[in-house]
DORO-382671 format. One line per 8 residues: number of its first residue (from 1); their letters; for each residue x, y, z of N, C-alpha, C. Coordinates in steps of 0.02 Angstrom, whole numbers. Example, Ala and Ser with C-alpha at 12.3 -4.5 7.8 and 13.67 -1.06 7.14 Angstrom:
BEGIN
1 = AS = 660,-284,390,615,-225,390,660,-165,390 ~ 642,-112,354,684,-53,357,645,2,394;
***
This chain:
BEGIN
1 = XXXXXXXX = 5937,7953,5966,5884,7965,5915,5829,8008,5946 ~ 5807,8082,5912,5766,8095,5933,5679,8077,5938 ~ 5654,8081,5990,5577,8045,5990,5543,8055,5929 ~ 5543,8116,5896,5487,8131,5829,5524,8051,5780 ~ 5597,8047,5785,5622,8018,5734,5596,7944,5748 ~ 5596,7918,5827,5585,7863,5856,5497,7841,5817 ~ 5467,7900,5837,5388,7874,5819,5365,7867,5745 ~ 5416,7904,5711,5420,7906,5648,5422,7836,5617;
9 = XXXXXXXX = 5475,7796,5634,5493,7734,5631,5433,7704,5646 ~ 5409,7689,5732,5380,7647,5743,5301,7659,5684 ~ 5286,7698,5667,5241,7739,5611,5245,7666,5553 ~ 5303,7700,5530,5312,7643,5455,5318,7573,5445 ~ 5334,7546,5517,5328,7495,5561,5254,7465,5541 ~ 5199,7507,5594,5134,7488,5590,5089,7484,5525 ~ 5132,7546,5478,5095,7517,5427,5096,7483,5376 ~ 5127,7447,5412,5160,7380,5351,5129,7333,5394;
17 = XXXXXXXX = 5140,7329,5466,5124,7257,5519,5063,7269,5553 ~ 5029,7307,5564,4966,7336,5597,4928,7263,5599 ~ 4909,7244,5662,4872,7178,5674,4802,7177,5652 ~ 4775,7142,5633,4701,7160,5610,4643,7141,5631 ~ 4591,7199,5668,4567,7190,5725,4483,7227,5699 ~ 4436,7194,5717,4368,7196,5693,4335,7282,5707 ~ 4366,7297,5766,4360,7377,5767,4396,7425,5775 ~ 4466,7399,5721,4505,7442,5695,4502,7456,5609;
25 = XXXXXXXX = 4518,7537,5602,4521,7556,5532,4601,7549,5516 ~ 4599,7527,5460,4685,7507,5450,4714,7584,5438 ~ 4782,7564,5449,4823,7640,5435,4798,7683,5348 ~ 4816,7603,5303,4788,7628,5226,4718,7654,5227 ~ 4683,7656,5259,4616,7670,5257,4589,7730,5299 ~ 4644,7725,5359,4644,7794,5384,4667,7827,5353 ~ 4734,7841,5319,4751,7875,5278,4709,7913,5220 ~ 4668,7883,5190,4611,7888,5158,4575,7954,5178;
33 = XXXXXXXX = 4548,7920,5240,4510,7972,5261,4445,7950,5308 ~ 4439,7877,5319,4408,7854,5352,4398,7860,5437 ~ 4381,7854,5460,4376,7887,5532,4334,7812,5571 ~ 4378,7821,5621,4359,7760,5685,4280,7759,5703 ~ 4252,7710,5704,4170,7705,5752,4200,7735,5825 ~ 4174,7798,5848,4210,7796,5954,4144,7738,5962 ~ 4096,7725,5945,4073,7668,5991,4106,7613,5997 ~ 4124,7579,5934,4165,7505,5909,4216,7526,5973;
41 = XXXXXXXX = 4274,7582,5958,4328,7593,6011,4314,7589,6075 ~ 4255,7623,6088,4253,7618,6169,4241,7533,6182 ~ 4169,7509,6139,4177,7448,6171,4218,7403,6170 ~ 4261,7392,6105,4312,7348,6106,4357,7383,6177 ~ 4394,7423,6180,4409,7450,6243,4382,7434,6295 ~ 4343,7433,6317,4311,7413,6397,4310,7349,6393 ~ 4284,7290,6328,4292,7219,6330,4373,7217,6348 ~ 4423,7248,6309,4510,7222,6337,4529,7238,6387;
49 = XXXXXXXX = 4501,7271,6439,4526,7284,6491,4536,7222,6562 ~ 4611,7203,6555,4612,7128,6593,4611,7062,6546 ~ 4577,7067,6485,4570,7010,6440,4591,7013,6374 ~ 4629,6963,6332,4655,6954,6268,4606,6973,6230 ~ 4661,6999,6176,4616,7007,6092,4569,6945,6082 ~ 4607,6895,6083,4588,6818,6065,4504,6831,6106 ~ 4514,6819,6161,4438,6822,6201,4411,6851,6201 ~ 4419,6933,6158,4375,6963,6150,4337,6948,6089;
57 = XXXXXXXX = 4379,6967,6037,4342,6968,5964,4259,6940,5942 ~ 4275,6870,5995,4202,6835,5981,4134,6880,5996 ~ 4172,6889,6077,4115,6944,6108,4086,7007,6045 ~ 4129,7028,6066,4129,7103,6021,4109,7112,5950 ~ 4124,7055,5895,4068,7038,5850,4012,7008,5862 ~ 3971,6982,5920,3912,6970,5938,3873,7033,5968 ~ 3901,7054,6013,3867,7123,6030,3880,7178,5968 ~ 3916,7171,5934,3897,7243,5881,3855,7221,5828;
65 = XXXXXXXX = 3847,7155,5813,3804,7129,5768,3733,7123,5790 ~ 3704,7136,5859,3656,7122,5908,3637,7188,5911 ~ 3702,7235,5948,3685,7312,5956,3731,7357,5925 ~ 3715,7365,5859,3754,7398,5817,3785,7480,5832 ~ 3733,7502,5879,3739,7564,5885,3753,7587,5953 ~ 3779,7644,5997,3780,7675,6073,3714,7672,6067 ~ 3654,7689,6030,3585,7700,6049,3545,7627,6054 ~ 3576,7575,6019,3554,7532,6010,3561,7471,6071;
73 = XXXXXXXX = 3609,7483,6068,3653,7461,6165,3637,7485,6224 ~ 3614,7552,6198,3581,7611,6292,3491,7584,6273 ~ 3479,7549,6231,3398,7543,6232,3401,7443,6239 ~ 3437,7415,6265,3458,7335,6268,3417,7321,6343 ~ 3393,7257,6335,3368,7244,6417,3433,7211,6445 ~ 3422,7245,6516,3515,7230,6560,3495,7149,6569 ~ 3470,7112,6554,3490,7042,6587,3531,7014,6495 ~ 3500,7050,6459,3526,7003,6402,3578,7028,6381;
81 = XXXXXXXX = 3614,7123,6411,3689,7117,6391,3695,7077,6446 ~ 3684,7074,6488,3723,7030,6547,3743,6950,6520 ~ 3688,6932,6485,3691,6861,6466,3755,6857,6417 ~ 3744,6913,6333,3825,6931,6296,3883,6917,6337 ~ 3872,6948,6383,3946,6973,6424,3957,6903,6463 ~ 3914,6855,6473,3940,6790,6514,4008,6762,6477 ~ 4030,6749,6538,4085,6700,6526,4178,6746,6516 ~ 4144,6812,6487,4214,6871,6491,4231,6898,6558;
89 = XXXXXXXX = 4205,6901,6591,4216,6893,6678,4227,6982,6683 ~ 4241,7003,6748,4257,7071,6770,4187,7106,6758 ~ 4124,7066,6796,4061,7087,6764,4042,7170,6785 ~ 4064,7192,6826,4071,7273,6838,4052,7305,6752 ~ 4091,7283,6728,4127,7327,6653,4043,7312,6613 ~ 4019,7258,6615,3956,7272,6582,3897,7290,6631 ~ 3908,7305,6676,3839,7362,6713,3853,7423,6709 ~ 3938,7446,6702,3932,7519,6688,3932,7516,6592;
97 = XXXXXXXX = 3950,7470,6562,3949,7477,6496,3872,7490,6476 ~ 3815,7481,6511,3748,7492,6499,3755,7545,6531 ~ 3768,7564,6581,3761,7639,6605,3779,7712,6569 ~ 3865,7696,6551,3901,7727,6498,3846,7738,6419 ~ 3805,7681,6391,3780,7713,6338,3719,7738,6356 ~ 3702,7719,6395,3643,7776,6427,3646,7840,6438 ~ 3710,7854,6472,3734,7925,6467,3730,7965,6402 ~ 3777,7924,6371,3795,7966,6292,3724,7975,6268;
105 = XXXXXXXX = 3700,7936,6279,3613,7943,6215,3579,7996,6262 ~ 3585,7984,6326,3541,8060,6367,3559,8125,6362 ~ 3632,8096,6385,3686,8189,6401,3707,8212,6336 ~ 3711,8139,6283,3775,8187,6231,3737,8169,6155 ~ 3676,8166,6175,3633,8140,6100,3667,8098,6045 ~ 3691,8056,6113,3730,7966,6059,3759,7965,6016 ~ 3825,8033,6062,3902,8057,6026,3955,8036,6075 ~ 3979,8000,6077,4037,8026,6122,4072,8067,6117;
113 = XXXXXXXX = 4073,8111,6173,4122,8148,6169,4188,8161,6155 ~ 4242,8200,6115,4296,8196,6090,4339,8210,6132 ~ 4315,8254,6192,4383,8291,6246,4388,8229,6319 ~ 4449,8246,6326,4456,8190,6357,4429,8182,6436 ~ 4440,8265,6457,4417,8277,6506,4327,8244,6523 ~ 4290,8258,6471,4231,8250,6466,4210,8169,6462 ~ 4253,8123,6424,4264,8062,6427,4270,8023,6487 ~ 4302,8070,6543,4308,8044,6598,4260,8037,6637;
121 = XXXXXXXX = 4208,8072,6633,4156,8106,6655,4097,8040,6657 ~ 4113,7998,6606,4061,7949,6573,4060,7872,6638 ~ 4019,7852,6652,4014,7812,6692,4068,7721,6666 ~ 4106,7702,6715,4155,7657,6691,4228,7662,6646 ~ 4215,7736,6624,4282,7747,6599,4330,7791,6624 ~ 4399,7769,6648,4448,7785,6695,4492,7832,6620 ~ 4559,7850,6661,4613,7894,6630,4638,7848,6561 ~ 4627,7756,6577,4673,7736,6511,4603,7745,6472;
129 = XXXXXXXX = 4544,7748,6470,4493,7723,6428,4494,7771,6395 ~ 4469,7837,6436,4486,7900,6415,4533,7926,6371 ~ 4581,7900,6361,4650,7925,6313,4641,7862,6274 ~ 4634,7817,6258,4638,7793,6202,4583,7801,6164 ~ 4497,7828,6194,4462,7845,6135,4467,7897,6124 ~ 4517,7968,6163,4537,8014,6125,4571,8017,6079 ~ 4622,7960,6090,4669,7951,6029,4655,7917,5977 ~ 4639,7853,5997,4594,7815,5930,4551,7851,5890;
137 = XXXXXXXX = 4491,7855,5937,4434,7881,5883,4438,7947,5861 ~ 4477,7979,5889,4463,8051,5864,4536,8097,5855 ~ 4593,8042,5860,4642,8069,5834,4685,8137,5892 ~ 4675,8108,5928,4691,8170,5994,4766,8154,6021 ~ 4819,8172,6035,4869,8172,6057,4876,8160,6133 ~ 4844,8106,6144,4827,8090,6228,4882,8032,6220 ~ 4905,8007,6311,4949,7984,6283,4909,7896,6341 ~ 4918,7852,6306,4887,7783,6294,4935,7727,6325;
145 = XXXXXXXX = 4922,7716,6382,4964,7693,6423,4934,7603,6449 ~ 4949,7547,6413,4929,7488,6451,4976,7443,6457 ~ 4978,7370,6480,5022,7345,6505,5097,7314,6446 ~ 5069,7323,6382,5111,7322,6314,5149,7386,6320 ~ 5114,7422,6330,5165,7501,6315,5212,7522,6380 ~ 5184,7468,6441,5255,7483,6495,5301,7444,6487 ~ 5268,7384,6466,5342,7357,6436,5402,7372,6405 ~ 5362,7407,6353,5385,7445,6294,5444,7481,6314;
153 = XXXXXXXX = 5420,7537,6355,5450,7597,6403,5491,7545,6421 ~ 5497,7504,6477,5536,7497,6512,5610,7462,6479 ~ 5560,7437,6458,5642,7413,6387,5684,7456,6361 ~ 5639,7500,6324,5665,7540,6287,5699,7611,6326 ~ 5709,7613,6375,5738,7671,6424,5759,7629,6485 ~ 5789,7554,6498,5811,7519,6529,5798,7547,6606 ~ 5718,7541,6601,5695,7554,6679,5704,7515,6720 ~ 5719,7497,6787,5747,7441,6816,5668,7453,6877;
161 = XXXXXXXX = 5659,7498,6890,5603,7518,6954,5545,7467,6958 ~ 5531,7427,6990,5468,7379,6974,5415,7422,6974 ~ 5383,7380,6929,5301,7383,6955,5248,7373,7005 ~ 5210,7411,7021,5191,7476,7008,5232,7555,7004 ~ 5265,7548,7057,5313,7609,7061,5325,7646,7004 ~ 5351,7598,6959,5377,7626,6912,5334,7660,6849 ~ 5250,7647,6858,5204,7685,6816,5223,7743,6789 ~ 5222,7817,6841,5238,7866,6838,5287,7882,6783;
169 = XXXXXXXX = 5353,7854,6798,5431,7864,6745,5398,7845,6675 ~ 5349,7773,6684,5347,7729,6606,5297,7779,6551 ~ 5244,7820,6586,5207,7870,6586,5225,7936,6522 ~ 5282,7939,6578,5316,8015,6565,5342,7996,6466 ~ 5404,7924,6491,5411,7907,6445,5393,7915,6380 ~ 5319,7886,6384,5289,7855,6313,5245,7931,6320 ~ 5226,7976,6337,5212,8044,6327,5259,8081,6273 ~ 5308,8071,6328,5375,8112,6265,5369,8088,6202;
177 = XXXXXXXX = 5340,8010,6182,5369,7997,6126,5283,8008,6075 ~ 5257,8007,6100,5184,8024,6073,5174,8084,6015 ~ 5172,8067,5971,5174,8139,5914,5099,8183,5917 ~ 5108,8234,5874,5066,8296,5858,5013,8243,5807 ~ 5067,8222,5755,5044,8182,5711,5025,8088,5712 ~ 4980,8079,5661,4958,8044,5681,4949,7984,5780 ~ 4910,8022,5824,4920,8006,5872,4883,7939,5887 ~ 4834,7919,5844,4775,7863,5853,4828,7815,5822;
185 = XXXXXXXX = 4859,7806,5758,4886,7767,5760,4961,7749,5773 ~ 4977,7801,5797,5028,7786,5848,5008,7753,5930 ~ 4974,7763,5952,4923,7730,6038,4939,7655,6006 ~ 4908,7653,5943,4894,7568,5920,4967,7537,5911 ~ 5001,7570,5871,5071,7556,5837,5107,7520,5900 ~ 5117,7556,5988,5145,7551,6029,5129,7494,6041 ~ 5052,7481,6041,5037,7412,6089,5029,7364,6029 ~ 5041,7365,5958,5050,7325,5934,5121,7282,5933;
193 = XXXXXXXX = 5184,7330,5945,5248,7302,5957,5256,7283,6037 ~ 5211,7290,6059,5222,7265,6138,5206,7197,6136 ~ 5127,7159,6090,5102,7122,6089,5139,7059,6043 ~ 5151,7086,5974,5171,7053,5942,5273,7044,5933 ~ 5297,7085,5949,5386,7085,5951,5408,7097,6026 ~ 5410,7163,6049,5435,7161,6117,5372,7126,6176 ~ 5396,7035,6162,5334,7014,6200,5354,6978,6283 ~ 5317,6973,6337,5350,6962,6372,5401,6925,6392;
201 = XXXXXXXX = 5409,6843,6347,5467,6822,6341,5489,6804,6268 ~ 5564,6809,6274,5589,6809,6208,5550,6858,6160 ~ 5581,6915,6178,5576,6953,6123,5607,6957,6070 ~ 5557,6974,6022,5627,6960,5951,5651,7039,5934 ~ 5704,7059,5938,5743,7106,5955,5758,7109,5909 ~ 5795,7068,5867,5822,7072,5783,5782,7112,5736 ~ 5705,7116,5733,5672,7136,5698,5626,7184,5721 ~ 5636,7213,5783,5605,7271,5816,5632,7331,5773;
209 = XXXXXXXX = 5582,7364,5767,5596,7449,5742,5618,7499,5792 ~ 5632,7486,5828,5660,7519,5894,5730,7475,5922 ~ 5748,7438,5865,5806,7389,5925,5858,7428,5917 ~ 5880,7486,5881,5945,7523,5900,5931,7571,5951 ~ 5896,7626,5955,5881,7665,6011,5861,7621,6101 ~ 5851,7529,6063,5843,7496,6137,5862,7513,6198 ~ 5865,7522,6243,5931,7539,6323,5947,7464,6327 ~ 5889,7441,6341,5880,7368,6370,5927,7317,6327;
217 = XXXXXXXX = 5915,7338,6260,5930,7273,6217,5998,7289,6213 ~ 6028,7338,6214,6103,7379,6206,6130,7339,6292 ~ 6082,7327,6365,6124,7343,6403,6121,7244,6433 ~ 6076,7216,6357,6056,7142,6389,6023,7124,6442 ~ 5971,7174,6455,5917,7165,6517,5870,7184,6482 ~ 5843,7167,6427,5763,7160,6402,5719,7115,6440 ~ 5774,7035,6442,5730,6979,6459,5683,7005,6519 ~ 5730,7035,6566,5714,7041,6657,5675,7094,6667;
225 = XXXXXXXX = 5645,7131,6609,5620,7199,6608,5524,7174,6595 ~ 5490,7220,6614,5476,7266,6662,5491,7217,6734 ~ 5541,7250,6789,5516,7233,6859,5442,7223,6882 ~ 5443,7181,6934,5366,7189,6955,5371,7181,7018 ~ 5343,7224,7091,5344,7184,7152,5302,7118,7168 ~ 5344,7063,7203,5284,7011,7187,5244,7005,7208 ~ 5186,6974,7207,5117,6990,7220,5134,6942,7294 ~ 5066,6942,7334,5043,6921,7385,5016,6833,7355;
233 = XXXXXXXX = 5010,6798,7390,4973,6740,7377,4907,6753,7394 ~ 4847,6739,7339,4806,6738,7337,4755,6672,7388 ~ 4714,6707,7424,4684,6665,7483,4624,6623,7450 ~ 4616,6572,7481,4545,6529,7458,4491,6544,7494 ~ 4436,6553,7450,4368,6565,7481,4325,6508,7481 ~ 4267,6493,7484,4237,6436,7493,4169,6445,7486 ~ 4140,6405,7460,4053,6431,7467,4014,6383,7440 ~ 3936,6378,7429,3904,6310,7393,3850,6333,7352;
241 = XXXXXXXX = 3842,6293,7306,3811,6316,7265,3736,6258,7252 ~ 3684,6285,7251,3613,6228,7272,3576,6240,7197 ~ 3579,6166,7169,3572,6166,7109,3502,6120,7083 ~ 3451,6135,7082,3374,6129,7093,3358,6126,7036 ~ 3311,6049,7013,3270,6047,6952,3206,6016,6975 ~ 3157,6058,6946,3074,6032,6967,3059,5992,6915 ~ 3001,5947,6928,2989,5900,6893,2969,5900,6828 ~ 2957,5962,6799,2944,5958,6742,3006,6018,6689;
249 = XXXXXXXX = 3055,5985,6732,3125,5995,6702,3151,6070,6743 ~ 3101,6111,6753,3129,6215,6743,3168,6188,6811 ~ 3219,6239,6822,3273,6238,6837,3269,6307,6891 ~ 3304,6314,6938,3338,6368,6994,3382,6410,6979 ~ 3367,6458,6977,3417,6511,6975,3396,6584,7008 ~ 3449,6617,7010,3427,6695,7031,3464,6714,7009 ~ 3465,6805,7009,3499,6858,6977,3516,6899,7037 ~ 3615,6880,7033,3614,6917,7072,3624,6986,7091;
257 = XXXXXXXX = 3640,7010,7145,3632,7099,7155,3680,7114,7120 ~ 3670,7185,7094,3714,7220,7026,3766,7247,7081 ~ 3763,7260,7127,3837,7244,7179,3897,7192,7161 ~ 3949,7214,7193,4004,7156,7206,4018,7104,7140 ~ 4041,7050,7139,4062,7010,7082,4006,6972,7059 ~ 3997,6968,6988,3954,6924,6960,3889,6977,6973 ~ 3891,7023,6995,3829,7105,6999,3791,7084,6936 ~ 3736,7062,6936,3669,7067,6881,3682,7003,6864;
265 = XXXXXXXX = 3712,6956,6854,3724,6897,6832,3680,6825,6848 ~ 3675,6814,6778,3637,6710,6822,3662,6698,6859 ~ 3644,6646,6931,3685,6581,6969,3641,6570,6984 ~ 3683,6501,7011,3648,6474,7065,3634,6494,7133 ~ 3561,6471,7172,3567,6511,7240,3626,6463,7294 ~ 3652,6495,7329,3716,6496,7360,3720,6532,7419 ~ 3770,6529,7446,3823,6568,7494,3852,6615,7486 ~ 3876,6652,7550,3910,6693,7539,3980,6660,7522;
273 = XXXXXXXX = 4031,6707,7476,4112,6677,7484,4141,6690,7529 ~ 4175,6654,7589,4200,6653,7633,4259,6629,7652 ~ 4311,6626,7679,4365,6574,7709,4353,6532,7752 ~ 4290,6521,7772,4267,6468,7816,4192,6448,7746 ~ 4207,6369,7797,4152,6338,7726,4072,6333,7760 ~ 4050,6394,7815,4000,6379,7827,3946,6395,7788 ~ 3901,6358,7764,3846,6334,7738,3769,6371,7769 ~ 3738,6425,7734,3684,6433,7732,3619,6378,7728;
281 = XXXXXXXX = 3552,6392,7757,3502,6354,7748,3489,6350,7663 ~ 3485,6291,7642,3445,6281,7568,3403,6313,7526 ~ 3379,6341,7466,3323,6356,7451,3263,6366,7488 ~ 3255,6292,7462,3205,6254,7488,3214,6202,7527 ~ 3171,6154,7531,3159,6092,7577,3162,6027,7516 ~ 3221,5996,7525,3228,5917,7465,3279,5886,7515 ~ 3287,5829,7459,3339,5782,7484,3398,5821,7442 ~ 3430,5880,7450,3502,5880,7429,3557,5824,7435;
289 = XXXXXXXX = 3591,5795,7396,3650,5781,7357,3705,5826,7364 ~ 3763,5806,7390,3829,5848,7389,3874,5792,7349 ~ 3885,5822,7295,3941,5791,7261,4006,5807,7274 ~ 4048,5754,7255,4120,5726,7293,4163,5789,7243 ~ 4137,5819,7193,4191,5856,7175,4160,5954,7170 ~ 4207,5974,7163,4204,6053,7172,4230,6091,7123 ~ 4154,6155,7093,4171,6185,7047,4229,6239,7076 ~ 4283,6237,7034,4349,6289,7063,4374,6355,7002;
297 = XXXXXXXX = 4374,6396,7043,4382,6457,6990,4431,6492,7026 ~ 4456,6547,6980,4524,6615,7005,4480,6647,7002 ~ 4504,6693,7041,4456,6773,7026,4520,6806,7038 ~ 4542,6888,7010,4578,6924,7045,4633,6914,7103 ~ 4568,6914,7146,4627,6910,7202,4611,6855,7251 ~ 4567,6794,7233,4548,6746,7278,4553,6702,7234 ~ 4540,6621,7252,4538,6553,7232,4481,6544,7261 ~ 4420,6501,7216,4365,6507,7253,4333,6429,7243;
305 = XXXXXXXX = 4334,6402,7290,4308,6326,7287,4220,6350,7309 ~ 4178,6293,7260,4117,6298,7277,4093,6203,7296 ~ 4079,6200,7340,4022,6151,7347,3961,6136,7311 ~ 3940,6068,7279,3885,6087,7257,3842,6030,7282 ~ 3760,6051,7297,3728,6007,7319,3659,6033,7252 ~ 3641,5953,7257,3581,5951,7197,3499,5909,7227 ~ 3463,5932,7184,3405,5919,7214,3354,5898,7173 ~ 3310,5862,7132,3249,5855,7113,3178,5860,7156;
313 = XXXXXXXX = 3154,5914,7149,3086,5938,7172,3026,5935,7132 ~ 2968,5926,7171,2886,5928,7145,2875,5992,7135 ~ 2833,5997,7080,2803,6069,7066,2779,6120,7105 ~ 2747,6083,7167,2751,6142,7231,2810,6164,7252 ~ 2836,6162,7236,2907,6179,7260,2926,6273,7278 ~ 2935,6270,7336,2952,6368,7339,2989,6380,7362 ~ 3014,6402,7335,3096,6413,7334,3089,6490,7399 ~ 3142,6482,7448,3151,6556,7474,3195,6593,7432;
321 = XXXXXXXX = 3225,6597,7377,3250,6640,7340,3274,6615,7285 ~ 3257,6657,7231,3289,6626,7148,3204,6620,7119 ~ 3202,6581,7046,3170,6571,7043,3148,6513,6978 ~ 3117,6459,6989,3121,6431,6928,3105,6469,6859 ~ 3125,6433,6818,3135,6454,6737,3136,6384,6697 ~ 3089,6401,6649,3066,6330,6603,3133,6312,6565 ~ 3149,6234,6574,3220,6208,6534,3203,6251,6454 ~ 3181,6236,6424,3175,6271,6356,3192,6348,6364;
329 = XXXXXXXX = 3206,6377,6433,3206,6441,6395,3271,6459,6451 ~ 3313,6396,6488,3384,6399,6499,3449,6397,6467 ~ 3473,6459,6463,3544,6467,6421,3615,6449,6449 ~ 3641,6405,6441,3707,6380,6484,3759,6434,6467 ~ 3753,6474,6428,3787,6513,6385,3792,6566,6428 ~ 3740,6604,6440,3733,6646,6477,3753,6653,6564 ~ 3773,6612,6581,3795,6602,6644,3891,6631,6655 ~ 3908,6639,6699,3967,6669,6706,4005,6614,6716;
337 = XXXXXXXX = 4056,6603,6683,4096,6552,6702,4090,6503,6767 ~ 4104,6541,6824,4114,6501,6890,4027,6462,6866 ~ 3984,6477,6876,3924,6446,6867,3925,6420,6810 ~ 3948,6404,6738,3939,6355,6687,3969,6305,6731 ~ 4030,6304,6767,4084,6238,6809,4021,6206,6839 ~ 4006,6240,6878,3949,6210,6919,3890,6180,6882 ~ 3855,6200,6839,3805,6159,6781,3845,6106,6764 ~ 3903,6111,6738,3939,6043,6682,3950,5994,6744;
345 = XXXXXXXX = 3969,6009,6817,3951,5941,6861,3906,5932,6892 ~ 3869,5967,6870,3785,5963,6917,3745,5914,6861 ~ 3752,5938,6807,3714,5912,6753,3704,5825,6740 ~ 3745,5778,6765,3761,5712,6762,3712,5686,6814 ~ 3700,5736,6849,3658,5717,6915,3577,5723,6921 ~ 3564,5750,6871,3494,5776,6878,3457,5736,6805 ~ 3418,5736,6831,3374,5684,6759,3357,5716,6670 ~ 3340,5793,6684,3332,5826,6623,3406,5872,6603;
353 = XX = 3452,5879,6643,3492,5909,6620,3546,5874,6571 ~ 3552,5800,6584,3615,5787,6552,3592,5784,6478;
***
């Protein structure tokens, strides 16, 4: 089957099954004549990168309902997207996502740009970000490459090469099959049959729009497809976290450096993460509390056990770093995951928190 005929299909496919997604324009509506938000695209885009539809959506209708606009988002104070963005993790993506609309409203008078080259250009957005808001929002024949559409490839041209290696071939692939025509909703079409039919297990093959041209499904190696080399075991880090309430309830915290993980984010004051569990000096000066259990989180590429020790302090209290903040105007919300763990067992312990 030739590719025009292949995308053709997967085409009539999507616009019957097209998943329905808060900053997407449907095919019937594109058809029309309606045209994508590139802001909605970029940000929904930079929120999925690493994380489900499911976990995003919430986000992404709170920040567009908050900051409706690229101008409206590049004029936001950074601790309160920071606060939005708690709990979606990969906090990098929202210090350059404030940076990125800063750009556009300075350099590009709060347009994004349509070429892709120029897209690249924008602070936080790499080669996939770049081609799918060429393709999405503006209908560009770039070709839209994420972990649904190597699947895709690899199935569908019975690639055996693991992953990573095998990027390059899966690449080439889904290029070839990329049309002149409609290219935005074809990008979507791909990763909608990646997500919803060719899914990583048990794919339903019977009802794929691609199951005759399959390799895979023709050669009975869909299941085992995409290869992957296997990863390394991920090492444990260790660290503590000093969890301080003054007497008239306000609470400890700091913000930390827009560096490294959790960059601009609430916590608690702490340690460095380490593979040894040595323990920095305290805040301050109290009777710390070390409780018998430990907030535990994944990150990437570590397992990260935290220690936590707790404290009730007098209003003189001075902290060498962090800084209190009145309970009335503490958001549990706003904290990054690993640090909500740490509040929800700290909290039983301290007199105004529970």
């Amino acid at each position: 089957m030739r590719e025009t005929a292949k995308a053709a299909d997967l085409l009539a496919w999507y616009d019957v099954h097209a998943r329905d997604m808060p900053w997407r324009v449907p095919p019937a509506r594109r058809g029309l004549g309606e045209a994508p938000d590139p802001y909605r695209i970029w940000l929904s885009e930079v929120m999925l990168q690493q994380t489900t539809v499911a976990a995003v959506t919430g986000y992404f209708q709170r920040f567009t309902a908050r900051w409706p606009s690229v101008a409206d988002l590049a004029g936001a104070d950074d601790g309160d997207v920071m606060g939005e963005w708690a709990g979606l993790g990969y906090y990098a993506r929202a210090r350059n996502l404030l940076k990125c609309a800063r750009a556009v409203v300075t350099d590009h008078g709060g347009k994004f740009p349509r070429d892709h080259a120029m897209l690249l250009k924008l602070p936080g957005i790499g080669p996939y970000t770049a081609a799918a808001i060429a393709s999405i929002a503006f209908d560009a024949p770039e070709t839209v490459v994420d972990g649904n559409v190597e699947r895709v490839m690899a199935r569908l041209h019975d690639i055996h090469t693991p992953l990573p290696a095998a990027k390059p071939a899966l690449t080439a692939a889904a290029a070839a099959l990329t049309p002149a025509q409609r290219p935005g909703d074809y990008a979507q079409a791909v990763m909608d049959l990646g997500a919803t039919i060719c899914t990583p297990r048990n794919p339903a093959c019977g009802i794929c729009p691609w199951r005759d041209p399959c390799a895979a499904r023709a050669a009975g190696t869909a299941q085992e497809l995409p290869k992957k080399t296997p990863k390394k075991p991920k090492p444990i880090r260790n660290g503590i976290a000093y969890v301080a309430q003054r007497s008239d309830g306000a609470i400890l915290l700091e913000r930390r450096e827009d560096r490294g993980l959790l960059g601009g984010m609430l916590g608690w004051p702490g340690s460095d993460w380490t593979e040894d569990a040595a323990a920095p000096a305290p805040p301050l000066e109290a009777d710390w509390q070390t409780l018998n259990e430990q907030a535990r989180h994944t990150f990437t590429h570590f397992h990260l056990r935290l220690n936590i020790a707790v404290a009730q302090v007098g209003m003189n209290a001075d902290p060498s770093k962090g800084d209190f903040i009145p309970l009335a105007q503490f958001q549990p919300a706003q904290l990054p995951t690993v640090m909500r763990k740490v509040f929800d067992l700290a909290r039983g312990n301290l007199q105004k928190l529970g």
